[in-house]
PAFI-165222 format. One line per field, with one value per residue (C-alpha): residue number from 0; residue in one letter; y, z, x. Coordinates in Angstrom, 3 decimals. Example, Ala and Ser with C-alpha at 12.3 -4.5 7.8 and 13.67 -1.06 7.14 Angstrom:
i [0_1]
aa [A_S]
v [-4.500_-1.060]
w [7.800_7.140]
u [12.300_13.670]
% end
This chain:
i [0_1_2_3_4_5_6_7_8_9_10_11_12_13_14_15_16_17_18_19_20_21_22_23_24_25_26_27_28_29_30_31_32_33_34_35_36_37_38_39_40_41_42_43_44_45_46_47_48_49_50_51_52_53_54_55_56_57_58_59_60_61_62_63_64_65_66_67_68_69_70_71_72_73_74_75_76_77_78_79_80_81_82_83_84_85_86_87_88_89_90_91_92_93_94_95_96_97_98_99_100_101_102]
aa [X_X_X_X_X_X_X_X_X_X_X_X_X_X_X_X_X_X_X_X_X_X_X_X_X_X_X_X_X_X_X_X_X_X_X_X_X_X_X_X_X_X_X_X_X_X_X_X_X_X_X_X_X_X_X_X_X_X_X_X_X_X_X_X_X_X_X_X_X_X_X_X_X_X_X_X_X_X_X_X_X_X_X_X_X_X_X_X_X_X_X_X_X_X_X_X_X_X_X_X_X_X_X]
v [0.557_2.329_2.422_-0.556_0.972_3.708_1.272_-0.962_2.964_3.087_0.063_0.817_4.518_2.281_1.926_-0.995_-3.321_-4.735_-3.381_-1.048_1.039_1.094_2.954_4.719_5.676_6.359_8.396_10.595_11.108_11.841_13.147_17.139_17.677_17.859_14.370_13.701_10.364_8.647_6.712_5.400_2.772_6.156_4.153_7.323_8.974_7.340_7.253_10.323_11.059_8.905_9.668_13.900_13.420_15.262_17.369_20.409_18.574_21.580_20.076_21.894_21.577_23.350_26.207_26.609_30.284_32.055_28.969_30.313_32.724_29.831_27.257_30.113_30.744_27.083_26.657_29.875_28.507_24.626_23.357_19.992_20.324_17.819_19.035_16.702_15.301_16.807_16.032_16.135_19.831_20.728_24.580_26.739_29.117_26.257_25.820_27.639_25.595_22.333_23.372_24.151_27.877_30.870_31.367]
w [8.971_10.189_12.331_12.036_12.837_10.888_7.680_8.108_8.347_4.917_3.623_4.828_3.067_-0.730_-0.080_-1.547_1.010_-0.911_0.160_-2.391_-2.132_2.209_1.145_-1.288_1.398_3.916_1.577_0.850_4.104_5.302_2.858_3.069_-0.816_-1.891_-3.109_-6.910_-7.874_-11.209_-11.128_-14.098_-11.810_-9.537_-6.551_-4.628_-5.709_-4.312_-1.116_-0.948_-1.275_1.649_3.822_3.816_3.079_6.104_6.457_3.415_1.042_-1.865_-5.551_-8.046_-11.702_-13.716_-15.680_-13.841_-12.727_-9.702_-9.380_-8.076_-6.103_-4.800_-4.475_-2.637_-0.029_0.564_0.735_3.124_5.341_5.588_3.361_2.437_-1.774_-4.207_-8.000_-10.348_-13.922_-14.447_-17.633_-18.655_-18.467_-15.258_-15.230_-14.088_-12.156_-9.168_-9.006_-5.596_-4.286_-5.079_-3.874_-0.407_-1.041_0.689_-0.940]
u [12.869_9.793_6.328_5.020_1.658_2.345_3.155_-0.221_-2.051_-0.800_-1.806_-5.410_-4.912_-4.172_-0.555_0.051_2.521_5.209_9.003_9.652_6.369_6.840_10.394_9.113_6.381_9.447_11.173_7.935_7.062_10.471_12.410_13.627_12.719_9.091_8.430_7.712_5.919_5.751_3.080_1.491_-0.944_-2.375_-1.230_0.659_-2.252_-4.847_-2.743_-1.951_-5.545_-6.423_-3.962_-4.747_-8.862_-9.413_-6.594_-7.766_-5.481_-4.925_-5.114_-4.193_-2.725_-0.404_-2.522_-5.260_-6.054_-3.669_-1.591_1.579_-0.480_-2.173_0.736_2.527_0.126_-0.202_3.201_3.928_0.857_2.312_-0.959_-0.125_-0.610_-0.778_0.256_-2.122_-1.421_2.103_3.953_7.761_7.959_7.673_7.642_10.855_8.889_8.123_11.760_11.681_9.413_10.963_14.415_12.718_14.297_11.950_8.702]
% end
């Protein structure tokens, strides 16, 4: 499946340790698409949190000023980002981005 060390490192970042959320862990960690959570609880966000607290984790939310001037640099400069407190609309103009297509 994975790392066991690497799985119990999660569980100490908030991850919680049942099955699903250790593939749903695998699958964000590993996956070649951008990962997307839903995540009413703000488990994946608290662990996503923890697990980049000390690597210049960018946060940013739709609206805010320069946005995709900012999300592009970060992207073009492999700055691990987190998008906050996205709703159903997810705007077209990040569409780029999420389909891993040059930047």
């Amino acid at each position: 499946m994975g790392d066991p060390v690497v799985i119990r490192n999660w569980g100490i970042a908030g991850l919680p340790t049942d099955e699903v959320s250790t593939q749903n862990g695998i699958l964000a960690t590993k996956a070649k698409r951008w990962p997307l959570t839903i995540d009413p609880q703000q488990q994946a966000h608290k662990w996503i949190l923890n697990m980049y607290k000390d690597k210049e984790l960018n946060r940013m939310k739709f609206g805010q000023n320069n946005f995709l001037r900012d999300l592009g640099i970060a992207v073009r400069n492999g700055k691990p980002t987190l998008i906050e407190d996205v709703t159903e609309y997810i705007d077209p103009s990040i569409d780029p981005i999420l389909q891993n297509q040059q930047y």
